[in-house]
N, C-alpha and C positions, 0 to 999 in steps of 0.2 A: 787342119791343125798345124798349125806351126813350131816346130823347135827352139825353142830358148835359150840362152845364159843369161846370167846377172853380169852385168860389164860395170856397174857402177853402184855403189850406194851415197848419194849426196845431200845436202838442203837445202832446203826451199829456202831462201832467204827473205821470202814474204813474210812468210808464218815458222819459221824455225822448226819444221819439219822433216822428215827422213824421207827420203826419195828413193826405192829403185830405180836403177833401169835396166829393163831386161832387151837383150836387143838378138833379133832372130836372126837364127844360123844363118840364113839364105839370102839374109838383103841387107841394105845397110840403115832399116828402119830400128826406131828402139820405142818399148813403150814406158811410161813412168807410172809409178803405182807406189801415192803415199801411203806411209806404214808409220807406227808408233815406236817412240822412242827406244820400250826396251827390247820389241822386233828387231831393230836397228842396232841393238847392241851383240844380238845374236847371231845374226847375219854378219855382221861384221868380222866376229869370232871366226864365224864357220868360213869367211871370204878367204881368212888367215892363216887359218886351222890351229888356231889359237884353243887354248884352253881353260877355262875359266879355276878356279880355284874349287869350286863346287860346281855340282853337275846344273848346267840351266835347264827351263823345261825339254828342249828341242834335243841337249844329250840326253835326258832323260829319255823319252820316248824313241832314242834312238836305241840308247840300252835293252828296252822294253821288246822293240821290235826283233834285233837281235835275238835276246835270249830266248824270245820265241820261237826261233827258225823262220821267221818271215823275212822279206825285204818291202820295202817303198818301188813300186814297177816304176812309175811316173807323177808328178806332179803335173796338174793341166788348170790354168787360168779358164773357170769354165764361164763366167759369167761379166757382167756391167749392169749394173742398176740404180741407177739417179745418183752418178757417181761413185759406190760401191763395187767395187770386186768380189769375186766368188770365186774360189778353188775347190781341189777335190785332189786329194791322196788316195793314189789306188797301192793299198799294201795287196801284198800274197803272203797267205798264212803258212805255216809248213807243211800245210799236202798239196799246195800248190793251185788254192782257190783265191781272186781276186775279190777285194772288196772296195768299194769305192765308198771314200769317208770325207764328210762336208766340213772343210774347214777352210781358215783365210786363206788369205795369197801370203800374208806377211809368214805365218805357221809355216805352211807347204813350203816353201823356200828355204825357211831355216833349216827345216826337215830335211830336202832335198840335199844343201848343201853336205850336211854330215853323213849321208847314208850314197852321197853317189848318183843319184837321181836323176833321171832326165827332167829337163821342164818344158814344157807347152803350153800354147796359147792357144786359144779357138779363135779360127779366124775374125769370125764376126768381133770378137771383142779386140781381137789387133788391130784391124780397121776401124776401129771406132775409135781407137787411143793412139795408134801410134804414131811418133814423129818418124822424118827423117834425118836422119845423119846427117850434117853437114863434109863427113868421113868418106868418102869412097876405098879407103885402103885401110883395113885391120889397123894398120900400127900408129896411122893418124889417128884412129876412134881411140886406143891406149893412150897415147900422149896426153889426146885431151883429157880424157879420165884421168890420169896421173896430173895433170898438171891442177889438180883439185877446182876447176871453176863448177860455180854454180848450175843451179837447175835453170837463174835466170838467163846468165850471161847464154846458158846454151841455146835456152828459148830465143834470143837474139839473134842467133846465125844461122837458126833455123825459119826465121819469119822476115 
């Protein structure tokens, strides 16, 4: 299993779609895993730590968890299927029993985001998805990220 961050959230300029990219601690690969719009708007929030005017679902449940005495252990990218993603939230309730609960990748990210969370990938599905950086150095993969190009242009310098 591999360690994660979100290093990007962009568009597809094919289809005007929202893109992560989650790119592992360890290497300079990132994988992209489209997500729906208002996924997209929530992740964004949480990239920011921006706050919306009313609680969205992802504060909600962050709330929920909280006031339960739980935490979010981990978010884990568990699956790929015929294009699809699978995740899985493993909360801890407050006596300190794990649960691991089936939800999207775009969810578990938002989630993570606000509560702190590590993310991971399973290998199998990183190797099944992931690019390489065209980056060898952190602060080049930044730049590019900031300098807002596409999911295409990236596909570009990576093929």
């Amino acid at each position: 299993m591999r360690e994660a961050e979100i290093k990007a959230l962009l568009v597809d300029p094919f289809n005007n779609a929202p893109v992560i990219l989650l790119k592992d601690r360890h290497s300079s690969k990132a994988m992209p895993i489209w997500i729906g719009e208002s996924e997209a708007m929530s992740i964004a929030f949480g990239l920011q730590n921006n706050h919306f005017p009313r609680p969205l679902s992802h504060d909600l449940m962050k709330e929920i968890v909280d006031n339960l005495g739980g935490k979010v252990e981990k978010v884990v990218i568990s699956g790929l299927e015929e294009g699809t993603y699978y995740a899985s939230i493993f909360l801890q309730n407050a006596s300190g029993e794990t649960v691991e609960v089936d939800a999207r990748p775009s969810d578990s990210l938002a989630l993570a985001l606000r509560m702190g969370s590590p993310i991971f990938i399973e290998d199998e599905v990183f190797e099944a998805s992931a690019i390489e950086s065209p980056f060898a150095e952190e602060e080049a993969f930044q730049g590019f990220v900031d300098s807002k190009m596409s999911l295409r242009e990236f596909k570009k310098l990576i093929t």
